[in-house]
C-alpha positions in Angstrom: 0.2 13.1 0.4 -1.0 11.5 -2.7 -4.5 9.9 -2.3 -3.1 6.5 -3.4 -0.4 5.8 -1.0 -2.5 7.6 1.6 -5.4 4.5 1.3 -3.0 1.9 0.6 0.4 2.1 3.0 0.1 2.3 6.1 3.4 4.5 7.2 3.6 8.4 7.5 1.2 10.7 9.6 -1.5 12.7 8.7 -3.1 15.9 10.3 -7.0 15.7 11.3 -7.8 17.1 8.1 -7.1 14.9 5.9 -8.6 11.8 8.5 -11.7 13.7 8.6 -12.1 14.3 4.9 -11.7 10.4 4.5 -13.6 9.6 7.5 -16.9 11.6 5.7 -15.9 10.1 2.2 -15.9 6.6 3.5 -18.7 7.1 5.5 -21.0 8.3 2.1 -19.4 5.1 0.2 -20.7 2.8 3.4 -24.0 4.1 3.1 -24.2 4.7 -1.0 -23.3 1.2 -0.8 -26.0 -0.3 1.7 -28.5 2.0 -0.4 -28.0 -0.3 -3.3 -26.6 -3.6 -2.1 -29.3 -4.0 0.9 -31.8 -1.2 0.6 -34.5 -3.1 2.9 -31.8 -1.8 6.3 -33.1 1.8 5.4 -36.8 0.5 4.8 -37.2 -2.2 7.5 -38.5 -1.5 10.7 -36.3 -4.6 12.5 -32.8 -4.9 11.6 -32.7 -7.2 8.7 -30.7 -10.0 8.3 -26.9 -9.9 7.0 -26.3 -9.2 3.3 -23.0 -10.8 1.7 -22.8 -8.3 -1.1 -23.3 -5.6 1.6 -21.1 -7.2 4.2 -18.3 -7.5 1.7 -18.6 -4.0 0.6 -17.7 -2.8 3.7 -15.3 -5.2 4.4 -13.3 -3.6 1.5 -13.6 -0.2 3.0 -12.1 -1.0 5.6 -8.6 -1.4 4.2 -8.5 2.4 2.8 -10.2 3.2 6.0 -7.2 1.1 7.9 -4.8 3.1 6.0 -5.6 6.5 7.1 -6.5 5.6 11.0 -2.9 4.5 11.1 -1.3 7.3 10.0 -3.5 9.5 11.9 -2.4 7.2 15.1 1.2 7.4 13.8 0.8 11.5 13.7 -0.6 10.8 17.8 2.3 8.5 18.2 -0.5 6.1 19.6 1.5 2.2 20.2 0.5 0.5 16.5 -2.1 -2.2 17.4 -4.4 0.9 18.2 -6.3 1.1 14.9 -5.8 -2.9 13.8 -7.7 -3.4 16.8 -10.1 -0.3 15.7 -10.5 -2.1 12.3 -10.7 -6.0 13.9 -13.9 -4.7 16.4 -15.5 -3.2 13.2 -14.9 -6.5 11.2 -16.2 -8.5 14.0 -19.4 -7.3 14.2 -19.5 -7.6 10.0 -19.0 -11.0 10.0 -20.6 -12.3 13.6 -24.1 -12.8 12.0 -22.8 -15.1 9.7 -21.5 -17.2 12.4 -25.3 -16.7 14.3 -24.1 -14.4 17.1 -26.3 -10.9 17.0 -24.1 -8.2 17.8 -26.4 -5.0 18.4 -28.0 -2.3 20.4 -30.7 -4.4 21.5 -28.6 -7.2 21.2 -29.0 -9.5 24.7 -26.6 -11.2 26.5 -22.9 -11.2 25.3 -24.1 -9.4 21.8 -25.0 -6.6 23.3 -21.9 -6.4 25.7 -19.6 -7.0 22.4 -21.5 -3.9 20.7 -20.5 -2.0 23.9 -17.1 -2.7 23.9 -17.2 -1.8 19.9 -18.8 1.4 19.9 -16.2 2.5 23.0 -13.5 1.3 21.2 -14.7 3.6 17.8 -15.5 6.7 19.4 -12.6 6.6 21.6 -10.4 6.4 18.2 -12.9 8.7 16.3 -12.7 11.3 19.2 -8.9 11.1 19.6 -8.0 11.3 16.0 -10.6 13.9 15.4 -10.0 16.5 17.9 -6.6 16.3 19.4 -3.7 17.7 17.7 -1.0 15.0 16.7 2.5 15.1 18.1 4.6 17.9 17.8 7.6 18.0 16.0 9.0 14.8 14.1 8.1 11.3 15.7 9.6 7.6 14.7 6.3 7.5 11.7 7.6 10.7 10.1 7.9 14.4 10.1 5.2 16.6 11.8 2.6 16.9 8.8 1.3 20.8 10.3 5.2 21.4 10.0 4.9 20.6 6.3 1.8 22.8 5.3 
């Protein structure tokens, strides 16, 4: 698959591979970002407050990031409102400090039950994705992409 339509469309499957590969790519851009759009998070010994450039630059990694979680759900034949609810739970806890709820490890109260639910929700999808083979044969998002190689 070309690397354009694999960021931007959200229809096909792709083996663990290629989600991996994109998984570590968008994972150096997230923190090459924060390094120079809110350097104090890597330098402060509290968690600093929220930083709009910072917060929007990993708002727009999430689309691309969107865009390959799909197809690696389509490729698991996972029901589709598995990785929009994946990308929601990451973009709620972008944007709740704006709106003055902490969302956190040491978050108290419903903030840290909200982080909970997040970081279950993630690693569920990042272990799933990540270490179990995707759907043999052709399924309703496409032909089997191991079939391809």
């Amino acid at each position: 698959m070309r690397l354009l339509p694999l960021l931007t469309t959200f229809r096909g499957r792709i083996s663990r591979k290629p989600w991996w590969i994109g998984l570590i790519v968008f994972a150096v851009l997230n923190i090459g970002g924060g390094l120079i759009l809110n350097p104090e998070y890597f330098t402060a010994e509290d968690i600093p407050p929220a930083n709009v450039p910072d917060t929007i630059w990993q708002l727009m990694l999430l689309f691309p990031l969107t865009a390959i979680t799909v197809k690696r759900c389509n490729d698991r034949d996972w029901p589709s409102w598995v990785a929009p609810a994946s990308t929601a739970a990451n973009a709620l806890n972008l944007v709740a400090p704006y709106a003055g709820f902490e969302i956190g490890f040491g978050a108290r109260g419903a903030g840290g039950v909200v982080f909970w639910i997040i970081a279950v929700i993630v690693l569920a999808v990042v272990i799933d994705n990540g270490f179990v083979r995707g759907a043999d044969g052709p399924n309703r998002h496409g032909p089997d992409p191991l079939a391809l190689a």
